[in-house]
N, C-alpha and C positions, 0 to 999 in steps of 0.2 A: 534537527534542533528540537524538533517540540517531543519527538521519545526520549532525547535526553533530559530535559525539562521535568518529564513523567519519573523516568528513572533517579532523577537525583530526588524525587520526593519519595522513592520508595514503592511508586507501583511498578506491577505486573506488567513489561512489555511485550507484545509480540509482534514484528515487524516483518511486512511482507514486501517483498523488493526483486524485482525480474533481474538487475544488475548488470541493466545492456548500458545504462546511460556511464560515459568515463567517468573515473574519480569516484566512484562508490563503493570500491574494493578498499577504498582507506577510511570511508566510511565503517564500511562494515566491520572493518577492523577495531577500529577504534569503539565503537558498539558492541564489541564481541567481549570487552573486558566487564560487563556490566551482565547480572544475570538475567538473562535476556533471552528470548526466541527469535530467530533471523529465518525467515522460510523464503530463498531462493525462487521466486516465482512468478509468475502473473497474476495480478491478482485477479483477475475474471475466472482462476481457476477456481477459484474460494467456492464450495459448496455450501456452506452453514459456517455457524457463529456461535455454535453451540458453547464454548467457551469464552465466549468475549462477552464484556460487560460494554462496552464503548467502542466504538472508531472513528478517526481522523483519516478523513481522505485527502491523500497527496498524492499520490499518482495520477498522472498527464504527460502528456508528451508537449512541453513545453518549448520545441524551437516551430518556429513559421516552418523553418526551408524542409522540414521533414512532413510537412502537414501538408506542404504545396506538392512534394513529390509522390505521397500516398494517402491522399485523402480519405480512402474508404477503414485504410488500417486506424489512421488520426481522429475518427468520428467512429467506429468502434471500443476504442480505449479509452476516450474522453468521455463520449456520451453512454453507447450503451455500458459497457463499463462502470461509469458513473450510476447509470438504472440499477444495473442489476445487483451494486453493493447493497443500494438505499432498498431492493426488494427485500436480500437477504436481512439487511437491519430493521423492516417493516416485519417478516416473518417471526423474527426473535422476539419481536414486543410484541407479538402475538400468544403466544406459548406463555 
């Protein structure tokens, strides 16, 4: 909701989505009609930011019963995950 949000104003989106969680294939879909970047991925893959002016962190792994079954994957994605974007976005406001 909030890339469409962006896109119906006219910005630059670029959206990064690993597209394990169901129901995000009609997502993507429906996002695909918009001229848009859709990078299939995880995003702890993300190297640099060298072209993004902004980011919006929404990725989480949002059910309990998956965080209770794999704690250590559930607090890599959340948290480090979460570090290591805010590192790269501390790095860009450096440069």
């Amino acid at each position: 909701n909030i890339a469409l949000k962006f896109l119906n104003n006219d910005w630059k989106v670029k959206i990064v989505d690993n597209c394990q969680r169901p129901g995000v294939e009609s997502n993507k879909k429906f996002v695909d009609t918009y001229n848009t970047e859709i990078l299939v991925q995880d995003f702890r893959n993300i190297r640099n930011l060298n072209d993004v002016d902004a980011v919006v962190h929404c990725a989480a792994n949002p059910g309990i019963p998956l965080s209770m079954k794999k704690p250590l994957w559930d607090f890599d994605l959340n948290a480090r995950g979460t570090v290591k974007l805010l590192n790269l976005c501390r790095k860009k406001a450096w440069h």
